[in-house]
Every structure is written in C-alpha cells, then in structure tokens.
C-alpha positions, -999 to +999 in steps of 0.1 A: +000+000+000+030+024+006+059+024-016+090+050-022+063+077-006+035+067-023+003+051-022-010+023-039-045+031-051-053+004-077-041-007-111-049+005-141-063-014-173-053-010-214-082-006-235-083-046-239-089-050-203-053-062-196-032-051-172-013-020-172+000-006-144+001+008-107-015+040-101-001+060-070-008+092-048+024+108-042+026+117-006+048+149-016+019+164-037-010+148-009-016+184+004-023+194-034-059+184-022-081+163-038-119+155-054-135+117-054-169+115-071-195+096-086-225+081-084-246+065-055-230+031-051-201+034-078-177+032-047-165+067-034-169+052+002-144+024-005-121+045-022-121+075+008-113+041+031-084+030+016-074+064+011-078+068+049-053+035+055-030+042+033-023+076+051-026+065+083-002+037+075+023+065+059+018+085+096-004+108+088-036+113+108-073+116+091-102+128+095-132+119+077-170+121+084-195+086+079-227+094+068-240+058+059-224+045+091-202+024+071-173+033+073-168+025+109-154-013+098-123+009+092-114+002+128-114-035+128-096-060+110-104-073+073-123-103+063-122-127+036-146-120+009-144-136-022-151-110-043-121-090-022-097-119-030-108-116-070-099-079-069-067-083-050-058-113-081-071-092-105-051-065-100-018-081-087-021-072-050-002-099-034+004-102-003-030-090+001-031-089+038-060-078+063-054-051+093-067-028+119-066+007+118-063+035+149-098+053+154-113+075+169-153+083+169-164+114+176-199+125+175-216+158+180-245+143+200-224+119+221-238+086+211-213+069+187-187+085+194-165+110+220-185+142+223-166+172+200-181+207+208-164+240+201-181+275+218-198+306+200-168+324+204-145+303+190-170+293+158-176+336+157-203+356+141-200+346+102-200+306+101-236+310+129-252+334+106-245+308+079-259+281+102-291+300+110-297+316+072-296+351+087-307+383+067-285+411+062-300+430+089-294+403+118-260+391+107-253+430+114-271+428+151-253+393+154-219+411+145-223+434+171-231+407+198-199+390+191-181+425+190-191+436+227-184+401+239-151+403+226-148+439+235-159+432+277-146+397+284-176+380+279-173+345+265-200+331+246-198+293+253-230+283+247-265+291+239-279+308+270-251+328+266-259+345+235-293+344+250-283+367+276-261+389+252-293+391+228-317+403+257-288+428+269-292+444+234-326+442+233-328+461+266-306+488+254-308+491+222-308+529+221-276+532+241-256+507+218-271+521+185-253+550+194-218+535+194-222+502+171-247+512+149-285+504+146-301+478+167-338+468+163-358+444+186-375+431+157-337+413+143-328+407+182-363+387+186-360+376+153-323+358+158-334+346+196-362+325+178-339+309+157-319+304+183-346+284+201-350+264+165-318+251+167-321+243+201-351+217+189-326+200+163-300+197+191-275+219+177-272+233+213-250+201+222-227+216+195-218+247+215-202+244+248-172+227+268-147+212+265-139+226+234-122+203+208-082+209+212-070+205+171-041+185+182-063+156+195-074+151+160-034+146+148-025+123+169-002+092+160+005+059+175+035+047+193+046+025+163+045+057+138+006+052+122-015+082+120-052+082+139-078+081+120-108+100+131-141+092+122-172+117+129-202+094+131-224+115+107-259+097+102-279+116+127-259+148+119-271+147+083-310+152+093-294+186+098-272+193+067-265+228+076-252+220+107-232+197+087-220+218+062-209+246+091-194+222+115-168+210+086-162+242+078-153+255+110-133+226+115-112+238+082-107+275+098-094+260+130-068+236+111-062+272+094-062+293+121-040+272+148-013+254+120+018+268+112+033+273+082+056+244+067+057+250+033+059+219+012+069+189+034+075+150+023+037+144+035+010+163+051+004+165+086-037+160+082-059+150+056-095+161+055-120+143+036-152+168+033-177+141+025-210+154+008-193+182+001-226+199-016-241+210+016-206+231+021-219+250-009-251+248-015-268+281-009-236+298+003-234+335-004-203+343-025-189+362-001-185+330+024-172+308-008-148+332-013-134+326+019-135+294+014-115+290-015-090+316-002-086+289+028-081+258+002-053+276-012-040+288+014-044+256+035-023+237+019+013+257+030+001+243+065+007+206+051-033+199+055-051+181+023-086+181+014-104+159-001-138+165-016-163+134-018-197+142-039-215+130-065-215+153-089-186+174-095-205+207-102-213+206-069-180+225-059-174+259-075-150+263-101-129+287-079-125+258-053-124+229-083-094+244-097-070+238-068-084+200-065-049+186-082-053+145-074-091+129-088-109+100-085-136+099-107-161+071-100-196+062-129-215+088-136-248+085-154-262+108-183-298+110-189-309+145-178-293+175-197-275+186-165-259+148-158-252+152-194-227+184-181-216+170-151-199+142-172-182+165-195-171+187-170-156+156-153-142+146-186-126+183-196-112+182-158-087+155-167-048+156-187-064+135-216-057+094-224-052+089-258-067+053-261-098+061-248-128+087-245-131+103-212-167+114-215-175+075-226-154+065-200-170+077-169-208+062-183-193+028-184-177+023-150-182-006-132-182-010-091-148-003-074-137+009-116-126+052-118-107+075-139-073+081-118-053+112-126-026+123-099-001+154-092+033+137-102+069+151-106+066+188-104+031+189-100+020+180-131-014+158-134-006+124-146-025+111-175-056+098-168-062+065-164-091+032-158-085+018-126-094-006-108-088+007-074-080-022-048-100-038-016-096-021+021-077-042+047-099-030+070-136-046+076-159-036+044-192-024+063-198-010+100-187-029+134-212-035+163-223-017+189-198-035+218-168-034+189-178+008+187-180+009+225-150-010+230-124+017+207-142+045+226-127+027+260-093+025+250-094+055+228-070+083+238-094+109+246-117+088+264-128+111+295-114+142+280-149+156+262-174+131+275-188+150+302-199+189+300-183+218+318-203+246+324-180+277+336-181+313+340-188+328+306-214+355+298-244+342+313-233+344+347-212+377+346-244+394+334-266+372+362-241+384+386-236+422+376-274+425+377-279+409+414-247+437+421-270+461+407-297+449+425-288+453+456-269+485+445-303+498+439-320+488+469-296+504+487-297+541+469-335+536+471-332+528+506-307+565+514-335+583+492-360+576+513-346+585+549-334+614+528-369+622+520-384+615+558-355+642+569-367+664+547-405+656+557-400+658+594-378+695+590-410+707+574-432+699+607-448+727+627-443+723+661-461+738+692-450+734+724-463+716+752-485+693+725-456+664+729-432+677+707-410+699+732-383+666+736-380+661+700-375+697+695-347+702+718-320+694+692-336+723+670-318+746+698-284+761+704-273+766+741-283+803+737-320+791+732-323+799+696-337+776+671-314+763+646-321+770+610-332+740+585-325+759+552-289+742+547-302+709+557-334+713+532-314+728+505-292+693+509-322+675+510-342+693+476-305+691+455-310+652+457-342+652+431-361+618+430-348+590+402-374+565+388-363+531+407-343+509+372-350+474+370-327+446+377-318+443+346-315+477+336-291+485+360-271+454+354-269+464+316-262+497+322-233+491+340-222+467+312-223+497+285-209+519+305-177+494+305-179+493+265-161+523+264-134+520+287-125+485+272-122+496+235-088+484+218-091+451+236-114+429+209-101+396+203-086+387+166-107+363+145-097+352+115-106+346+079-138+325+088-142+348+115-136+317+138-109+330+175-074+332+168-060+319+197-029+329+213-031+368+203 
C-alpha cells in the first residue's frame, strides 16, 4: 500500500482490459488536495477508506466524516470475501493482507462517538449566521453581539449565553445604536427564535465545553501510524446545515491554529469533506470566497482536502481548480445537467489517448474510476481506468460492543465526554445584575430616609403638645432655634430618580464598561472563527 512515498491506489487497465499498471498518490503532492466523485453506489466510500489507510499507515492522521455509518469497519480487521480476493488477483495485490486501523469516533451528540463541541466564540459571528440563514440585517445585530463580547470579556460558550447577550441588546438598544450602529428588537427577537429552532434539532449540544483541542485530531501511535478520526455523521445529516458549518469550521481552525511548513515530504492532516454539496449549496459568495482563499492557502500548513460528492458541479470552479489528485467514479447521463456533469468531469482531466473520457466515466463498473494524480513537479498524470484495490480494514460497520470497545481505549476517552459549564457570559451578566440589584435597593433605601429628613424638618411644632423633647436638638445653648434651610437645600438638590430594574441596572453598568474597554477585541480570523494565542 505504501511504496517509495506513495500510495498504492489500484491498477490500471489498457483498452483490452489487460493489465497496465500501478497507479499511486504521491505523498509529496497529498496536500495538493483532492476531489473523489461519482454516483450513488459506484464506490467513493471504499475508495475514501483506503485512502484513509494508506495515510494512516504512511503517519499521517485523518479525519473523515461517515454518513452511511459504514465506514466504521475501518477500525477492525479485514475479512475474507471472495469477491475481495478476485480484486486483489485481478489486480496483482499480493500479499493481500488484512489489518486494523487507529480510530477514533467522535460524535456531535455523544452517542457513537467521543463528544466534539467547540463554543460561539470560538465558531464567531459569520459561520452562525451561515448556520441559522440570517438576513443582512441580523447578521449586522449578530456582529455586534460577538463584537461587545469580545470587547468586555464575555465569553459566549453556549447558547444561554448568547441568549443573555441578545436580551442585553434588546434592553438597550438605544444606548448601543449610538456606538455600534443600529439595533432593532425586531432582528434581536427575530435571531433569539432561531436560536430556540436550533435548540429543537440539538444543535445546542454543538456549543459548549470542553472545546475540541485540534491536536487531538493529529494524533499518532506509538509504532508511527496516524489516527484516523471518524465523525459518526448519520444523525448529523438530518441537519445538513449544521453539517455543512461544523466541517467548515473545522477547516478555519486547522487554518487558524497550524503553522506554516511550506511543502513537506507528507501532510500533517488530511481532510476528507464528504457530501461536500451541503458546504456549498446556498452559500453566499462572499462565504465561498473565503473558502477558497482557505483551500489555497491551507495547503502551506501541510493539510489536504479531499472532496467526496457525487457530482462534480457541486464544488465551485474557484474551489475545483485547486483540487490537483481525482478520482472519478460512474456517472450517469440521462438529464441535460448529468449530461454536463460528465463532461465537466471529462474536460477536468490531462487527456488518455486510447480512450474517450466522456464515454469512460458512463461505463464504470463498481470499485472501476478514472485516476489522474499530481506527479513530478506537480503536473497531473494522465488519466487512467482503474481498478482501485479492496480495504484491509472490515468492508461495512462494526457492532455496537466493537464501537464501545475503541471508545474505551481510545486516547481521549474522558477528555470531552462529560460537560463543563463555567463562568462565561451568562453568569457575569446574572451576577452584575444581582450587584446592581442590591446596589439599587440600597440608593432607594438612602433616598427615602433622605426624603423623611426632609418631611419631618417641614413639621410645625407647638410646644407643650408632645413635641417639646424632640425639638430640643432644634436649639443652640443660647435658646435659639437652629435653621433647617442648609439641611433642606441638601435635601431638595437630591431630586427623585425613577427606581431601574434589575436588569436595567445590570446592563447599564455593562455599557458603560464598552467604552473603557475599547482596543481590547479579540482577533478572529478569515472565517471569523478566535485566533487563539493573540
């Protein structure tokens, strides 16, 4: 599977069906990224599984997504199947040998795999307005929640966090318009009912802690194989938005937190973005701008990605153009537009002499694809029909007890199972208001002795009707009566203040701390996801 850096993907066939020769993946060019389509059941899962061994037996770690569930059978050992040992004959694989792979589940709702959150402030303003199909008008409001969070110190970990930010906003929208810009209640109730929606599909177990630590998902074993990690994806895909953003962000953190290495002899992750539609599918262009400027950029940081769809239109030109390794499974052609998705496949590839591409791709068999990879100076190779070989690994998912049994001995076990709920915005602005609270009791509370002072200095007094003892004080030693005008003058310059509420004192005093805490925003970065370590 690995030979002089490369990996063995399958061998391909002459026009007569005879063999021809080996086709490899250069490791060197791996971070080059990379597009695998085709048809439902033409074998892209197969091929991203043996992609996924053979870099993980190079060292490098993987992450990949299973949205059939079947792709779990990566972590146990192969069986014999005859139609496995035919391939592995056909094609000239011998030894053809079965083995085990590292894994690691994760899973965003904890059930097949090790819980992997991340918090609002890390995902930041642009990827959620994404998630939640914003309008123009509440991205802006959302923007300026992030911005005085960042501003003030206040994290936004999960959702009643950004609830409490929200209804801050909402509160004192006047005061903040003034600095930030216009705020309405109507796009502050408007983004708190989404909120609640995505609450209902459970995308509140997204957001949270422990956050996901990046180096957990490039780990290697002690004997020099890369971990594989595999994001049980079945459940998640009855939410394809949630989906499409949690890859994403997963991309600007990889970009974000990696360092620059240039070109190195392999890359450091691969990423396979499987159903890579939903990434794009109603995406303004601003966000797939962003996008593509992080697939190009990406790759410096020795990660590759690997898009898995069916069709190729499905990724944008802009991004299709830096895909240099492709594995193009069947395709049919019956409507006008599969009709265009074949040629485009076809016009995609460094031409084969001896046979038609468009043809080619109609009249693929199971397991069969058009190969074309970066080679020497990275320059595609010719394309060619090949038969790509049979995993090591189990073909099909593992059991329940085998799933539960990798999670036990997995090296994150304990790390993210269990929630931490710390101090983040929620309970600063809980706490400021109960300060202000009582804060406000208090000044109530000096008002109105001042105000029975001022009341009992007004009092006509007659002596001998009970009031000659309280009067005394009113007295010098020379018998005459003290005046009142300084101390009712004190009383009248302290004019009466409509009692705030709770909550407006609590956000007041949050606003006025805008101000003095300008200049100290945190950094985000080109998917407006934290950088950390500014």
């Amino acid at each position: 599977m690995l030979q002089d850096g490369k990996l063995y993907l399958g061998t391909s066939r002459n026009p007569d069906d005879s063999i021809n020769k080996g086709e490899y993946l250069d490791l060197g060019y791996a971070n080059r990224h990379g597009l695998i389509t085709g048809a439902t059941g033409t074998g892209k899962t197969v091929t991203l599984q043996i992609l996924a061994e053979g870099f993980a037996n190079a060292g490098v770690p993987v992450f990949c997504a299973d949205v059939k569930g079947d792709l779990s059978g990566i972590a146990a050992i192969g069986e014999y199947k005859d139609f496995l040992e035919k391939r592995a004959s056909t094609i000239g694989l011998d030894p053809y040998t079965f083995q085990e792979f590292p894994v690691v589940f994760w899973d965003l709702f904890g059930e097949k795999g090790h819980r992997i959150r991340t918090t609002l402030t890390e995902m930041g303003p642009l990827l959620l307005a994404r998630l939640m199909d914003m309008t123009d008008a509440q991205e802006g409001v959302l923007n300026i929640a992030f911005k005085i969070a960042d501003e003030n110190g206040l994290a936004l970990l999960d959702m009643k966090d950004l609830q409490s930010m929200l209804s801050y906003m909402a509160e004192h929208n006047k005061e903040l318009s003034g600095i930030y810009g216009n705020i309405s209640k109507q796009s502050v109730g408007a983004i708190q009912r989404d909120l609640l929606v995505l609450e209902q599909q459970g995308a509140e177990k997204f957001f949270g802690e422990p956050a996901l630590k990046i180096s957990d998902m490039m780990r290697t074993t002690p004997d020099g194989r890369g971990a594989i990690s595999v994001l049980a994806a079945d459940k998640l895909m009855m939410n394809p938005r949630l989906y499409g953003t949690f890859l994403l962000w997963l991309l600007s953190e990889l970009f974000e937190e990696l360092p620059e290495v240039g070109d190195p002899d392999r890359p450091r992750l691969v990423f396979f973005f499987d159903e890579a539609h939903l990434l794009f599918d109603d995406a303004p262009k601003a966000l797939i701008e962003r996008v593509e400027q992080v697939v190009r950029l990406i790759r410096s940081k020795g990660v590759g990605i690997y898009f898995v769809t069916q069709n190729p239109l499905d990724v944008p030109e802009s991004v299709l153009s830096q895909l240099g390794n492709r594995i193009q499974h069947a395709l049919r052609a019956y409507t006008p537009r599969e009709q265009k998705a074949v040629k485009t496949a076809a016009e995609t590839f460094r031409p084969n002499p001896e046979f038609d591409c468009f043809e080619a791709i109609t009249q693929l068999g199971v397991g069969e694809a058009l190969v074309s990879t970066l080679e020497s100076k990275g320059v595609p190779s010719v394309v060619q029909r090949t038969l790509i070989r049979p995993p090591s690994s189990r073909l099909g998912p593992i059991s329940d007890s085998e799933r539960r049994k990798t999670m036990n001995v997995s090296p994150v076990a304990g790390i993210y199972d269990d929630d931490v709920d710390r101090n983040s915005a929620f309970e600063i602005l809980h706490k400021r208001a109960e300060e202000a609270a009582k804060a406000e009791e208090e000044k109530r509370r000096r008002e109105e002795e001042d105000e029975e002072e001022l009341q009992e200095s007004r009092r006509w007094t007659l002596p001998g009707f009970g009031d000659d003892d309280d009067d005394d004080d009113d007295y010098d030693d020379r018998g005459r009566k003290k005046s009142s005008r300084r101390r009712r003058s004190r009383s009248r310059s302290r004019p009466r203040r409509r009692r705030q509420s709770v909550a407006e004192a609590a956000m007041k005093s949050a606003a006025r701390s805008v101000a003095s805490s300008l200049g100290r925003a945190l950094v985000r970065g080109i998917l407006g996801s934290l950088k950390k370590g500014l």
